[in-house]
VEXKE-972685 format. One line per field, with one value per residue (C-alpha): residue in three letters; residue number from 1; x, y, z. Coordinates in Angstrom, 2 decimals. Example, Ala and Ser with C-alpha at 12.3 -4.5 7.8 and 13.67 -1.06 7.14 Angstrom:
! residues 2
tivo	(ALA:SER)
lummi	(1:2)
px	(12.30:13.67)
py	(-4.50:-1.06)
pz	(7.80:7.14)
***
This chain:
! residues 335
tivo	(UNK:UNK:UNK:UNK:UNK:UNK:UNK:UNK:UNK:UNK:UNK:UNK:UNK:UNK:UNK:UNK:UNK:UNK:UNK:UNK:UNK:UNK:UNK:UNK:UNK:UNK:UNK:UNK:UNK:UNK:UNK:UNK:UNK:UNK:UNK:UNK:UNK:UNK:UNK:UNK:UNK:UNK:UNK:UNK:UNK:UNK:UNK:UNK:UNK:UNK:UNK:UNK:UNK:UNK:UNK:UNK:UNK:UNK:UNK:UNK:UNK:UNK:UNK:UNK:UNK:UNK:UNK:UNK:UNK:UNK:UNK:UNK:UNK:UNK:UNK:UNK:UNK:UNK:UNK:UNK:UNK:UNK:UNK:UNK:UNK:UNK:UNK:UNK:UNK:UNK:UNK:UNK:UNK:UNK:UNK:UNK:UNK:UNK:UNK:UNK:UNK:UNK:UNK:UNK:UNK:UNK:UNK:UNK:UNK:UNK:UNK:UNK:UNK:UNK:UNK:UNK:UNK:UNK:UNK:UNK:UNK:UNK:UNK:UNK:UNK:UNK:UNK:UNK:UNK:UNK:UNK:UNK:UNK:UNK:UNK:UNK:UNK:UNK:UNK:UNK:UNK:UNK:UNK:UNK:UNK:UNK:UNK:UNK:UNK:UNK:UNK:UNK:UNK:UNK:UNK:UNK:UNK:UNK:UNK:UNK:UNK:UNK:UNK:UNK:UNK:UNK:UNK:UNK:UNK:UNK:UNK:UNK:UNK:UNK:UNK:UNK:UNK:UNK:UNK:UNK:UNK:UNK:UNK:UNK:UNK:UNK:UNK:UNK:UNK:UNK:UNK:UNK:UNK:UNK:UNK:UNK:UNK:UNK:UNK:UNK:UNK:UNK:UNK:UNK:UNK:UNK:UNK:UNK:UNK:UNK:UNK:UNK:UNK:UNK:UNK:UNK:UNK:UNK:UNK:UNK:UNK:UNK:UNK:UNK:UNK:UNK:UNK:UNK:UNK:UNK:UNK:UNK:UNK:UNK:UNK:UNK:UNK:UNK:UNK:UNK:UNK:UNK:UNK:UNK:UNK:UNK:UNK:UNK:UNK:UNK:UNK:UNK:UNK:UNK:UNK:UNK:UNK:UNK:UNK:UNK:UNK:UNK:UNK:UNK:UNK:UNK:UNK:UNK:UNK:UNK:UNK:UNK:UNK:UNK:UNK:UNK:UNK:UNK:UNK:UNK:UNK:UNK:UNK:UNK:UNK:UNK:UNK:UNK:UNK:UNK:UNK:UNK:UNK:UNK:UNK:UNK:UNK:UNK:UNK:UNK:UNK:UNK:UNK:UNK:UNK:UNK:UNK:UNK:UNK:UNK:UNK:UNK:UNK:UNK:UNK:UNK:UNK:UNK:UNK:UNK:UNK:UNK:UNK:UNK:UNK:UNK:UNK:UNK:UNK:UNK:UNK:UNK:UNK:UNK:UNK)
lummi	(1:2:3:4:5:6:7:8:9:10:11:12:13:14:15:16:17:18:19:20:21:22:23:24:25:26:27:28:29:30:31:32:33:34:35:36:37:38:39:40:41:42:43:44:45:46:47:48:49:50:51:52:53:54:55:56:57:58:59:60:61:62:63:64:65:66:67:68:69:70:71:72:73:74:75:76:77:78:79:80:81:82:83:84:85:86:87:88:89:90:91:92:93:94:95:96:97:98:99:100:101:102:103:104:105:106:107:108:109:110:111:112:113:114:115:116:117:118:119:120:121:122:123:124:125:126:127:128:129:130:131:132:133:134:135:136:137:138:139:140:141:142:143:144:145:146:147:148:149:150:151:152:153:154:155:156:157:158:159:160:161:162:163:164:165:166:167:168:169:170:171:172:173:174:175:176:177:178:179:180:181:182:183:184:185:186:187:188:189:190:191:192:193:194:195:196:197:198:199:200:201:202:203:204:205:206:207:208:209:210:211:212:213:214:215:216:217:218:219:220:221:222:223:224:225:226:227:228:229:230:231:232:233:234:235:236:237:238:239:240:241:242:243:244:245:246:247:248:249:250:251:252:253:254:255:256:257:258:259:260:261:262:263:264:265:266:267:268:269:270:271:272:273:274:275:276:277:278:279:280:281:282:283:284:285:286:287:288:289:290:291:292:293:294:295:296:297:298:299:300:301:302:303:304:305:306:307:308:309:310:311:312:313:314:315:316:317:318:319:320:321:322:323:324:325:326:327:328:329:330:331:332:333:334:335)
px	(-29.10:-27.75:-24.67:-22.37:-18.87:-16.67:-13.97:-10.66:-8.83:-6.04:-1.96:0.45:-0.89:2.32:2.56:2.05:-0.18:-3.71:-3.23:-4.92:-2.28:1.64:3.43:6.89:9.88:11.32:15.06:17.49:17.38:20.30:20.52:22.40:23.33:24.87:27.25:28.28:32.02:34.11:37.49:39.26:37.81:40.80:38.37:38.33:34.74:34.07:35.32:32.22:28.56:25.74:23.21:20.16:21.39:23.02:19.16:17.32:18.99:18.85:15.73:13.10:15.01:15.79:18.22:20.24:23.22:26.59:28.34:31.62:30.72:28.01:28.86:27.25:25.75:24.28:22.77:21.33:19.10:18.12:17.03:14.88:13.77:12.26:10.69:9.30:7.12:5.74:5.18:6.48:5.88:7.80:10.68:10.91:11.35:13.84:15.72:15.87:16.59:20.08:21.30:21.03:22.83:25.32:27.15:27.39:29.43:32.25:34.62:36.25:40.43:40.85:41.29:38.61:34.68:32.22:29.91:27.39:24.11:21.57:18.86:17.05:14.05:12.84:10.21:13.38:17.08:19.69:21.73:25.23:27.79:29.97:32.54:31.69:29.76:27.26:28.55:27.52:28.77:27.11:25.75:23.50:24.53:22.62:24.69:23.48:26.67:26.56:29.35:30.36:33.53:36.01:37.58:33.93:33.06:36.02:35.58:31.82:31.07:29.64:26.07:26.54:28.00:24.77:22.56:23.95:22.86:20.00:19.29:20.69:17.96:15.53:15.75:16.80:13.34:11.26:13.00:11.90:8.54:7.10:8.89:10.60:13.14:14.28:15.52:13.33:10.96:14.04:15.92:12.91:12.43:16.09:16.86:13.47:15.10:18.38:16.36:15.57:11.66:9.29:6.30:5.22:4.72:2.89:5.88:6.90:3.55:3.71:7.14:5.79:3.36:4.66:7.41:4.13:3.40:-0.59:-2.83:-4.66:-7.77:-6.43:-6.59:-3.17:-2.74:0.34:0.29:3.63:4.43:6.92:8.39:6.78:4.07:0.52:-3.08:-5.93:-9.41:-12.76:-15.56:-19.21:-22.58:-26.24:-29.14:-31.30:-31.56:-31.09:-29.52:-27.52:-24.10:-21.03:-19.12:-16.13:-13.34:-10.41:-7.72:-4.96:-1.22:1.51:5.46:8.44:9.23:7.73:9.90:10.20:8.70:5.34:3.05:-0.42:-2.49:-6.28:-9.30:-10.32:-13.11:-15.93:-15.33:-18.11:-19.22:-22.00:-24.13:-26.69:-28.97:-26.26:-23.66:-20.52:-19.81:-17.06:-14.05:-12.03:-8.15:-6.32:-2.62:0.69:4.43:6.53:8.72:5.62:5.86:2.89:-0.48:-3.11:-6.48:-7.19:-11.26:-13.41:-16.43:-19.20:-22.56:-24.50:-27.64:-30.73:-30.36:-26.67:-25.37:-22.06:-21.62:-20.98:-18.11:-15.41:-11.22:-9.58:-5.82:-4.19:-7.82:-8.38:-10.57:-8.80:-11.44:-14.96:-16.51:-17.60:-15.35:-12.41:-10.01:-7.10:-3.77:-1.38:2.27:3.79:6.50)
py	(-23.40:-21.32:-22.82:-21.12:-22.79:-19.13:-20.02:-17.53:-17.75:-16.06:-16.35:-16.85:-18.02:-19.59:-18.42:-21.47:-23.35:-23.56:-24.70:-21.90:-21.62:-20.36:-23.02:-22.35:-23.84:-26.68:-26.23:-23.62:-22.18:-20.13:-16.57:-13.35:-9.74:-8.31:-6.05:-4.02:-4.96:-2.64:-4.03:-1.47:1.47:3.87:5.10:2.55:3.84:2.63:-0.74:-2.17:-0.76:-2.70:-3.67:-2.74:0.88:0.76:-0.49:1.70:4.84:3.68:2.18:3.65:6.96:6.98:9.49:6.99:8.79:6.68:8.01:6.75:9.76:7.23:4.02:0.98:-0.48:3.12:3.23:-0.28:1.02:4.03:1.71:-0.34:2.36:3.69:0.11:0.09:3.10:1.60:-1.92:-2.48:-5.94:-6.97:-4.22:-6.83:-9.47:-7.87:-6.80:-10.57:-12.14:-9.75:-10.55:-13.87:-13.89:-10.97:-13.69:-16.28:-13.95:-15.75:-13.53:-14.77:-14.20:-10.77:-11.13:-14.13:-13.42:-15.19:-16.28:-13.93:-13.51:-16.05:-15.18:-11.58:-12.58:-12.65:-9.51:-7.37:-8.17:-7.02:-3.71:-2.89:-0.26:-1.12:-3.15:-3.71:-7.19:-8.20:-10.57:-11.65:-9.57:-12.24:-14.80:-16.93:-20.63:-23.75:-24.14:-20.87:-19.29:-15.91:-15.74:-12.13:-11.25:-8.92:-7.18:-6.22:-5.47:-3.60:-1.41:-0.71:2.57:2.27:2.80:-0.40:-2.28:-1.43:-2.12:-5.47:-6.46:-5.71:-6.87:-10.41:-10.02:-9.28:-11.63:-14.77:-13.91:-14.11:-17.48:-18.97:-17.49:-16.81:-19.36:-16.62:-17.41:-14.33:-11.17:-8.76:-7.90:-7.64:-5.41:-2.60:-2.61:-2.28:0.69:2.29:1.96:3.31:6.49:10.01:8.69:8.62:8.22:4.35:3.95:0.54:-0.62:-0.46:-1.60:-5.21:-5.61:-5.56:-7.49:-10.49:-10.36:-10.61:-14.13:-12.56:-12.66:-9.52:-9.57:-10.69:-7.62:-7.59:-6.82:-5.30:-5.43:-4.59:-6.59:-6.36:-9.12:-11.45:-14.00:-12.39:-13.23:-12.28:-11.70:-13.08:-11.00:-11.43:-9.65:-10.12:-8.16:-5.72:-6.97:-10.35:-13.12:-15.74:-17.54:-17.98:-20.62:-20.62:-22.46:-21.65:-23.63:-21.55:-21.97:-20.02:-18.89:-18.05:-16.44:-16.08:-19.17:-21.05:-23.59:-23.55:-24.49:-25.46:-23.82:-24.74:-23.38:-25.31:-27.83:-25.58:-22.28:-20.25:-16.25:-15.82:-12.65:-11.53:-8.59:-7.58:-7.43:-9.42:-11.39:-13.99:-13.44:-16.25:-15.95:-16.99:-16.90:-17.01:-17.12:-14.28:-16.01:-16.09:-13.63:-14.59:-16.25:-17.32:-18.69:-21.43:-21.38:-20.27:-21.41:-20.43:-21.24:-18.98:-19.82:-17.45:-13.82:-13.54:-13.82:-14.81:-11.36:-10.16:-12.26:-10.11:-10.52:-7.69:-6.89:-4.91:-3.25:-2.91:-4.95:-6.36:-8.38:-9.40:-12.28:-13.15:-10.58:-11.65:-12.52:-11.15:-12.35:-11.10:-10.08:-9.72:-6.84)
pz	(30.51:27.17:26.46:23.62:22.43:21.33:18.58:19.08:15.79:17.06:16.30:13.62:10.17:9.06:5.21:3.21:6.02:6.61:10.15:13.17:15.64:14.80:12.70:12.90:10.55:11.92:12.85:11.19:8.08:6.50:4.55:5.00:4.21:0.88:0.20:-2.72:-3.03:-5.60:-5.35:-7.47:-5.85:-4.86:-1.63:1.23:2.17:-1.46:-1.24:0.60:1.10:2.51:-0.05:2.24:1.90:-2.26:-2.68:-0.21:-2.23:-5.61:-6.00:-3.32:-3.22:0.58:2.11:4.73:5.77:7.40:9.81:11.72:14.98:16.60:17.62:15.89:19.17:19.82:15.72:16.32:19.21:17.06:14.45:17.06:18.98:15.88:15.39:18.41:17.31:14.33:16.13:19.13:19.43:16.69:18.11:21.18:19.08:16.68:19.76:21.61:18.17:17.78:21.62:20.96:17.76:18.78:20.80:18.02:15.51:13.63:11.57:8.86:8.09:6.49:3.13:2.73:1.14:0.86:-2.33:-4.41:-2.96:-3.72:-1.75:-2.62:-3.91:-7.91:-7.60:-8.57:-10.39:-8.16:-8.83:-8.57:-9.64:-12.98:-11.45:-8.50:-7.19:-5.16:-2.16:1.20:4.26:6.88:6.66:9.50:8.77:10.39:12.48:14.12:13.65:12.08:9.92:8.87:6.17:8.23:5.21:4.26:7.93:8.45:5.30:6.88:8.12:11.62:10.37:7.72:10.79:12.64:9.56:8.97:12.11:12.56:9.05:10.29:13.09:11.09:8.86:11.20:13.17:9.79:8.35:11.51:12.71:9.02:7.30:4.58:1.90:0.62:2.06:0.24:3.31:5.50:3.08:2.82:6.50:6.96:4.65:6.10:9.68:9.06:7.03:7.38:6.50:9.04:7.07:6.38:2.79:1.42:0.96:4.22:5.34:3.46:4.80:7.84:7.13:5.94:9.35:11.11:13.14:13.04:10.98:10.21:11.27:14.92:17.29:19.01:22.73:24.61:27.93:30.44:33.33:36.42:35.82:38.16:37.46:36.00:35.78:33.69:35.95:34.22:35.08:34.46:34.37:34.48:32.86:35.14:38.52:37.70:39.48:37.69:36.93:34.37:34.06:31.28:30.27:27.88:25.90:25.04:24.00:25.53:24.43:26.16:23.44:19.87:18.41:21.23:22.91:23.95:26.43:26.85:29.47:30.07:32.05:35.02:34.69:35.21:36.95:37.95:38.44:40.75:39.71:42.17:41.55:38.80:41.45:41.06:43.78:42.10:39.24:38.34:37.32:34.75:35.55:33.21:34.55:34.54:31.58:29.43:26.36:23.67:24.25:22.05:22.92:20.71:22.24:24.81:25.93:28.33:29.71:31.02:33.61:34.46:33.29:32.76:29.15:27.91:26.12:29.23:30.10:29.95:30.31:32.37:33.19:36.05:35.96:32.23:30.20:27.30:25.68:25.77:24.58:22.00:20.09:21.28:18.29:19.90:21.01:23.68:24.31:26.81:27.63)
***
């Protein structure tokens, strides 16, 4: 009997952690979205401009037009939809992250703002018109209220309304999956978004990067469910005409959603695939419920007896094989 022990190293590197599996930050961490704010201007579309766009313009040269003709909700799915092209995973995420916090929005009395930014990162100094100063417009506080200035808001065009948002999505998700301090990822991504560019720059590209929960090396897998409960099939095969048997197990961890709780879920004992003269005659199942949205396998192992070989045990979906051992770094969400 051949027996081989398959290490999956497969989610979240959390960014200052050596630990395999995602590590996210405990509890609630706070930061929020600037805003030019140019008190003397004699132009009320003057008197507040999101930073995400002053910076997008000034300093990476982005054409990001405002307009008041489309509604904010309907520029916010724009802005995702065009997320969803570039990494629709993350898209999902972005998306679930700004219903929950759409319903937790606190505006303050008109009149009242809130403190200079404190939390855009050191790789640049911050930029603003003679004049004018650089202020929050929200701000997510622990106690997962998102606090947003109404004066400012209200001086927004319906595209800044939309951007600072989403940029409160953004950046909520990356506080808590990838542990971020600083809005600078958030901010590129943002302006990007809300931009007449469709062409990801490196720029771009890191953002992204570091609002990843994978590492990259780990292949990524989208699959789409109906909505019910789902399984994986494990298939195996055998060389030639030979008769034989798998047996596998797996450990893996499984989310609800990609900062929430999680789950263990593990192989049974010692399944078995019966192979004779290279025809299957067994697959074993490995199945999630319908609430499940990430999964990573922490291991898999196999034996194999007689002619069959563990690098034919293979991991199939609704009919597609997803992965085959052993090259199987991958992890899996779930739309």
């Amino acid at each position: 009997m051949k027996r081989f022990i398959i290490y999956l190293l497969t989610i979240a590197f959390y960014q200052t952690s050596f630990a395999i599996g995602p590590v996210f930050a405990g509890g609630e961490s706070s930061g929020g979205g600037g805003s030019i704010f140019c008190p003397n201007s004699e132009l009320p579309e003057e008197i507040s401009t999101l930073y995400d766009f002053f910076e997008g313009r000034i300093r990476y040269d982005l054409n990001i037009p405002v307009t008041n003709s489309i509604s904010m909700e309907d520029q916010i799915e724009n802005a995702l939809q065009k997320l969803e092209q570039i990494d629709f995973g993350t898209a999902q995420d972005v998306r679930d992250e700004y219903l929950s916090l759409s319903s937790s929005i606190y505006f303050l009395p008109d009149g009242i703002i809130m403190a200079p930014v404190t939390d855009l990162g050191n790789n640049e100094a911050p930029i603003v018109p003679i004049g004018c100063n650089l202020v929050y417009a929200g701000y997510f506080e622990t106690s997962k209220q998102v606090t947003i200035s109404k004066f400012l808001f209200d001086n927004f065009t319906e595209t800044e309304k939309a951007g600072l948002l989403v940029h409160e999505a953004i950046y909520s998700l990356a506080r808590k999956s990838t542990g971020q301090d600083n809005s600078r990822s958030t901010r590129i991504l943002n302006s990007f978004l809300f931009s007449t560019e469709s062409n990801l720059n490196d720029r771009v590209h890191e953002a992204l990067r570091t609002l990843n929960y994978f590492d990259s090396d780990i292949k990524v897998i989208n699959i789409q469910t109906n909505g019910s409960n789902f399984e994986f099939q494990i298939k195996g095969k055998c060389f030639g005409s030979s008769n034989g048997e798998l047996s596998w197990g797996a450990d893996a961890t499984y989310w609800s959603s990609v900062t929430g709780e999680s789950g263990s879920y593990q192989g049974a004992a010692s399944p078995r695939i019966s192979v004779k003269n290279s025809q299957q005659l067994d697959q074993d199942t490995m199945v999630f419920d319908e609430n499940t949205k990430l999964i990573s396998f922490k291991s898999v192992w196999a034996y194999a007896t007689g002619q069959c070989d563990v690098n034919d045990l293979e991991i199939y979906y609704s009919g597609q094989k997803v992965a085959q051992l052993p090259d199987a770094d991958f992890a899996i969400r779930v739309h």
